[in-house]
C-alpha angles and dihedrals in degrees: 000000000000120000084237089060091059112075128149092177089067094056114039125050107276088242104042092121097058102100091047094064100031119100092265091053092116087050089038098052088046089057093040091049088053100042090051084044099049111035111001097048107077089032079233112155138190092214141001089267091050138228128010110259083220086062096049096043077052097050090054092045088054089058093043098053089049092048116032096140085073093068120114133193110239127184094232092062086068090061098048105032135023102215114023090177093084106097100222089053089053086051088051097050082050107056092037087051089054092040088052094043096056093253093111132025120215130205143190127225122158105312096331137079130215129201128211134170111228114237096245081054087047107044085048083048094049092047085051097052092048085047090056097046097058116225113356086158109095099205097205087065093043091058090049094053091047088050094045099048084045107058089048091054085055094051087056126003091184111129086340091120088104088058100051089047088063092041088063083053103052090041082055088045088044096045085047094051088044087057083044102061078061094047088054099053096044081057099051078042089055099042087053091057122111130009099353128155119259099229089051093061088052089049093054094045100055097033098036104030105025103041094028119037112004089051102037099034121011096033092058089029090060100031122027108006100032112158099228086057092072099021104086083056090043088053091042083065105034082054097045092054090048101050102027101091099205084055099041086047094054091043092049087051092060098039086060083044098060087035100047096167089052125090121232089257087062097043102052074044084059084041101052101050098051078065101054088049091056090047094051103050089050099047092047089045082094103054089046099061093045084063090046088054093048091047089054100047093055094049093051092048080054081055105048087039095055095042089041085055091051097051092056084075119063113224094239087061099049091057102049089050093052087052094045093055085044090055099039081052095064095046127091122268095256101068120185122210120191117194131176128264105241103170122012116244113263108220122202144057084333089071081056114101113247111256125246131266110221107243117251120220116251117254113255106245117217110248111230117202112241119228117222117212137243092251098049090051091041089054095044097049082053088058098049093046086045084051102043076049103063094038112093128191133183093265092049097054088048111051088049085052085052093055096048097044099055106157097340124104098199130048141178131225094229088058109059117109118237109210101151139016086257086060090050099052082043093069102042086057088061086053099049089042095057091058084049108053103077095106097308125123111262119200076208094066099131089050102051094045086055091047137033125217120202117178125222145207095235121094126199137180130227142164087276122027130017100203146120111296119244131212112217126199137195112229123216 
């Protein structure tokens, strides 16, 4: 889809933001919140013009009389309105700012008047209100729904274009939600920083992190519903649609069915990018959990260090010398401490400091050459040659493609012969180079403009390796 094609302002009131930044923006997103809540949520509406204007005017003056702290004086108020202490005239300023801001739209019918919330003001409302939440999406749940859909696209792909649109979606959503457990973590990390009471950051950690985020979300994400238990299946169909022509065919049909105006070069283009999403959540999933565990990690050593630090001080002491600060505080300035004479005071040379003692030089030490065993050379030369083994180059690679090529122009994966570690990193290289040549830098590149991968739908299974099998192909 072209940038051009992607415009909010288009679709939303150019000044739809207004009352969220105003000085009332705390008392604005409360009614807003409550008006979407009680009467736009559920598109329910009393009539075919929408809402009473009297429901919705009740509906603000319910927010404002809970929350009249949040009030705040503008400018503006002086030219539309003489006392704007008067609570009904606060309501009023109210309802005409969001009708003129794009958040409401009146009507007139008869002598009545009738509100609604148009569907682009209500689907940015509704994404707002799930922002400001946190995470409503229980990812476990999320990673059931996406299984499940896709292994019935994969029974029967017929008309299910519709279906695998969404599924891009919810992968995006999912990846997003995964990031936000971090997100959420790294927030409870930074509002323990600085001079908190101890018994606060306990508190955090067992009703936040505990209740809200390690049992909902990272207990089930790292034991029974861990993504890379089910990603490997997830990527076998994902990579089955994709490569299969009878169900790519039937996908790209529906996809021109449900896009009618496109051609079905842009269609299979549609088509191929909801893959790639797919891919690419699944294969970062990885990668996204390593920097949740990080992220936890550092938040629980905050913790232990913050609960190891109030241990050091006994209770007993903590409060005398609270009482003691408060005491001093009440006192004058000129304090006067009396304390007990313990020793007398010898006068005399012992007061004197002692005198100091010129330094001496150190000795110089003789350096002896240490000898290094057999056995530590002979295990060093193994882990370089381990080493030199594992690490692949362009020439190496191939070099190891040339001799099993011989005269053929075409190879497959399966039938490769392993003779040596370097073979077998060889040809994990080949594998890892098939998922990285759609329009991605390669360090590999002599060696892919010499030979061409092509993956398959076919697995097989060796000593060595169980994966999708690769055709490779000499160029000219």
């Amino acid at each position: 889809m072209a940038p051009q094609d992607v415009d909010l302002f288009e679709r939303l009131p150019p000044e739809l933001f207004r009352p969220l930044t105003s000085c009332r923006k705390q008392l604005n997103w409360r009614i807003l919140v409550r008006l979407y809540q009680t009467l736009f949520e559920e598109e329910y509406l009393e009539t075919e013009y929408g809402h009473d204007r009297a429901l919705v005017i009740n509906c603000i003056d319910a927010v404002l009389n809970q929350y009249v702290s949040l009030w705040q004086h503008d400018e503006i108020d002086d030219e539309l309105a003489e006392n704007t202490n008067d609570l009904r005239v606060r309501v009023n300023l109210i309802y005409y700012s969001l009708r003129d801001t794009g958040w409401l739209d009146e009507e007139t019918r008869g002598l009545r008047k009738y509100v609604t919330m148009s569907p682009a003001v209500t689907q940015c409302l509704a994404a707002l209100i799930e922002l400001a939440e946190g995470r409503p999406l229980v990812v476990s749940g999320a990673l059931k729904n996406m299984r499940a859909t896709i292994m019935e696209i994969n029974r029967d792909p017929t008309g299910q274009g519709d279906r695998l649109i969404e599924l891009a979606k919810d992968a995006s959503r999912f990846a997003r939600h995964v990031n936000s457990v971090r997100g959420a973590i790294r927030d409870l990390y930074n509002a323990i920083q600085g001079n908190i009471p101890a018994r606060e950051v306990v508190c955090t950690f067992f009703d936040e992190f505990l209740r809200e985020i390690f049992i909902r979300d990272y207990a089930n994400l790292k034991t029974t519903d861990n993504p890379l238990i089910v990603r490997s299946e997830l990527l076998r169909i994902v990579s089955h649609l994709r490569y299969n022509e009878e169900k790519h065919g039937l996908l790209r049909a529906s996809y021109q069915d449900l896009f009618p105006n496109i051609t079905p070069e842009e269609a299979n283009i549609r088509l191929e990018q909801d893959f790639t999403k797919l891919e690419q959540v699944f294969l970062n999933v990885d990668r996204q959990l390593d920097a949740v565990d990080q992220m936890k990690a550092r938040y629980e050593r905050r913790v232990d260090t913050v609960i190891d630090y109030a241990t050091r001080t006994s209770h007993r002491l903590g409060k005398n010398l609270k009482s003691l600060i408060a005491d001093i505080s009440r006192l004058d300035d000129a304090i006067t401490v009396k304390s007990p004479l313990i020793d007398l005071e010898v006068y005399g040379e012992s007061r004197f400091p002692p005198e100091r003692k010129a330094r001496v030089s150190p000795t110089p030490t003789a350096v002896h050459k240490r000898k290094v065993s057999d056995k530590a050379k002979e295990k060093s030369a193994r882990e370089r040659a381990s080493r030199r083994a594992i690490r692949i180059d362009d020439k190496i690679l191939q070099n190891y493609l040339d001799s099993q090529f011989s005269h053929r122009r075409t190879q497959e994966l399966k039938n490769l012969t392993i003779d040596s570690v370097r073979d077998y990193f060889c040809v994990l290289h080949i594998l890892r180079s098939s998922h990285l040549t759609r329009g991605k830098p390669h360090r590999l590149t002599k060696t892919l403009s010499r030979y061409h991968f092509k993956s398959t739908d076919d697995w097989f299974e060796s000593n060595y390796f169980s994966m999708r099998n690769i055709i490779i192909t000499r160029r000219d």
